[in-house]
N, C-alpha and C positions, 0 to 999 in steps of 0.2 A: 783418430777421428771418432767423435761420439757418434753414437750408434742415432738413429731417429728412433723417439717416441714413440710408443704406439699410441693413437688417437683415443681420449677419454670418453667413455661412452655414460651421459648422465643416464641417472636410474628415469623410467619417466614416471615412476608413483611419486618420487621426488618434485620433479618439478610439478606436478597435479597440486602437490602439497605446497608449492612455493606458490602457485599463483590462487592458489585458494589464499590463504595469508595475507597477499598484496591485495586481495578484495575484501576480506576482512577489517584490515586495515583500512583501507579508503574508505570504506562505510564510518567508520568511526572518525575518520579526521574529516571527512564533508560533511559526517551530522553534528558535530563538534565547533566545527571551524567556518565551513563554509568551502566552497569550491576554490573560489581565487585565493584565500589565505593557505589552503595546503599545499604544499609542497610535496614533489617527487619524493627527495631525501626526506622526508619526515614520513613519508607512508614505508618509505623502505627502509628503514630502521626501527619503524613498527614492527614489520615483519619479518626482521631478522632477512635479508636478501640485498644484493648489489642493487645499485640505480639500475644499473644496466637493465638489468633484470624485468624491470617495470618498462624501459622500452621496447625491448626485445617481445612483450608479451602486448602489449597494448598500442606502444607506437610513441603514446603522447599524455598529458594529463588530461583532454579531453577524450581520445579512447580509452583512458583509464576510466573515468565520470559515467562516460557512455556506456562500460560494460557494468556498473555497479546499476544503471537503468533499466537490466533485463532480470527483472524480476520471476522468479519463478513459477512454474505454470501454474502452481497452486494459488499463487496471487491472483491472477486472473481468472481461475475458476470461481472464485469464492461467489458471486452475484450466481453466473448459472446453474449452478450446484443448490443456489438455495431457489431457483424459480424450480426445480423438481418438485421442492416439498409444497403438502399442500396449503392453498392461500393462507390460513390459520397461523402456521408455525411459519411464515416465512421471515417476519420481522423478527423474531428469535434466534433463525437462523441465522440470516444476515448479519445481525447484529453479533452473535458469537464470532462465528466466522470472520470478519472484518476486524475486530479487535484481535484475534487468537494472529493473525498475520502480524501486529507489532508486538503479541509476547512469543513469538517464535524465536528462537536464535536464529534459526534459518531462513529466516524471513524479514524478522524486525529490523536489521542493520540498514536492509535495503529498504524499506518503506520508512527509516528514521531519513535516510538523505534523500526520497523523493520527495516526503513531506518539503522537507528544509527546500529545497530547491525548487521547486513547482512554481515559485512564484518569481524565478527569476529564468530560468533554463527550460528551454523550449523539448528537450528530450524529459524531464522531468515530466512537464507537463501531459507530455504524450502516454508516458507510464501512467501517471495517476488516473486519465481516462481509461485504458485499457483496465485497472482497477475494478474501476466506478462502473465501466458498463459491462462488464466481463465480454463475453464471446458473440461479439451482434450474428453472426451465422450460423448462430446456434441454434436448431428449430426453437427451444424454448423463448429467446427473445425473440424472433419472428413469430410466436404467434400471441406476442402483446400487442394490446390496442395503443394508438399517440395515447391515452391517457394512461394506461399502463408503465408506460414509457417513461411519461413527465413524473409521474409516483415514485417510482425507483428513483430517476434523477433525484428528486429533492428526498428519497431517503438516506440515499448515498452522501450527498453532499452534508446533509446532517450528520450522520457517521462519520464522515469525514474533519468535522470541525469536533465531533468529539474528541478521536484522533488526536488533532492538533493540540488540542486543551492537556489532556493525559499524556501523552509524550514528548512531545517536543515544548510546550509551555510549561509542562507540569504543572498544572493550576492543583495547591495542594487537595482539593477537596475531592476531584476526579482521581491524581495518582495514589492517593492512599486507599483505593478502593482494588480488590482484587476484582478479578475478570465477573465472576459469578455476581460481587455486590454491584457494578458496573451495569451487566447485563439487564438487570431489573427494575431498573427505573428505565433504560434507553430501548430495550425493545418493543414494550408497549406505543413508545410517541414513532419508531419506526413503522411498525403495523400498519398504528391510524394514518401516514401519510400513504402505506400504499393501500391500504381500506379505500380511501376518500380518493383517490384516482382512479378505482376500479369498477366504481359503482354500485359500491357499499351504502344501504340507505344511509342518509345523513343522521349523525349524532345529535342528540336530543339537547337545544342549547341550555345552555348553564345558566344559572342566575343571575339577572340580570341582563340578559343579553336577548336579542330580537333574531327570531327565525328570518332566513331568508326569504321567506313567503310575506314575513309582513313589509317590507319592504319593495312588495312586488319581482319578487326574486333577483337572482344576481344579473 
């Protein structure tokens, strides 16, 4: 009679390192591919791992999606972190900051498949707000004014389609730019959108163009 087994006891730095990999992976075949075209077996022959593997840790390809969706807290710091600095440097900041999150390794994977996805996937979409508005019960965004508010919105959402332009379109003229030549034309039109929500005197119009006053204002 053979003897029983003694039961195998996985290392658990191993598995840490196996389902890092399956997330590695899925970042790169749902920013690649798309949600519905990837496949189980394709994510886990990525990452050198059983199918198995991927159920036993996620369930499903939709918990597997869902957890490529929890973006790192650094992701979501990035807005409140830059309402500390002061009003002057904050479009700078933002703007580094918000870029520096898709040249991260640690970060970019997962903001390449929010991007991609946002426009289809409702957990997507939820991610890229958390993004865009960082931490609403953060004293710092609680002590913006609605015009405050609607500034950042429409700073954000500009960053945000630069984003899409630079990474996932690769419009040659954005991706051939390193982060630093990037930053320098896009911080300054960041600024003036939150300037002009905060109640920064108005900019002196341009040639050709009519002040709001003579038109009996807006």
């Amino acid at each position: 009679m053979t003897a029983p087994q003694p039961e195998r006891r996985q290392d658990p730095d191993r598995l840490v390192d196996a389902r890092a990999r399956i997330l590695a992976a899925a970042w790169r075949r749902f920013a690649e591919q798309g949600v519905h075209a990837t496949s189980l077996r394709a994510v886990a022959g990525d990452a050198r791992v059983d199918v198995a593997l991927i159920s036993h840790y996620f369930g499903s390809k939709s918990g597997l999606f869902s957890a490529t969706m929890e973006l790192p807290e650094l992701a979501t710091s990035v807005v409140t972190d830059a309402l500390t600095m002061a009003p002057e440097a904050r479009g700078e900041t933002l703007t580094r900051d918000f870029l520096q999150l898709w040249e991260d390794p640690e970060t970019g994977g997962a903001m390449r498949v929010v991007g991609q996805a946002a426009l289809t996937e409702p957990d997507a979409r939820t991610a890229v707000h958390g993004v865009m508005a960082g931490d609403l019960h953060s004293a710092e965004f609680r002590s913006l004014t609605q015009e405050q508010v609607t500034g950042l919105a429409s700073a954000m959402s500009f960053l945000l389609g630069v984003a899409v332009a630079r990474y996932l379109v690769q419009t040659p003229v954005l991706s051939s730019l390193d982060v630093d030549e990037l930053v320098q034309p896009v911080a300054p039109a960041v600024q003036l959108q939150l300037d002009d929500m905060a109640g920064s005197p108005p900019r002196p119009p341009v040639s050709g163009e009519s002040s709001p006053a003579a038109h009996g204002g807006r």
